[in-house]
N, C-alpha and C positions, 0 to 999 in steps of 0.2 A: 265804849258801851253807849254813850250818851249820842255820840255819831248815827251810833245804826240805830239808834232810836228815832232819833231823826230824818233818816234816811228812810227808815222805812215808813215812817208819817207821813213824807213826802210823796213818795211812791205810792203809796193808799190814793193820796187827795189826787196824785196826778191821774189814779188811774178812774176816779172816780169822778173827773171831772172828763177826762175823755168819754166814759160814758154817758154823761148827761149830754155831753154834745152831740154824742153818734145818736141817741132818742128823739135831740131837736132835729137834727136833720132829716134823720126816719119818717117823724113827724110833718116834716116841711116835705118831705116826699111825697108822702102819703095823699096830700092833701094838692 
C-alpha cells in the first residue's frame, strides 16, 4: 500500500515535471 503510494507520487512529479519541460521548450520555440 505504502509502495503505490509512492509510486504513484512519483508518477504525478514525473509527469509533471515532463510537462514543465515540454512549456520551456514550447516557449524556447516560440520565441
Amino acid at each position: 500500500k505504502l509502495y503505490d503510494k509512492r509510486r504513484k507520487l512519483r508518477e504525478e512529479d514525473e509527469r509533471r515535471r515532463t510537462d514543465e519541460a515540454l512549456k520551456r521548450y514550447a516557449r524556447g520555440q516560440r520565441v
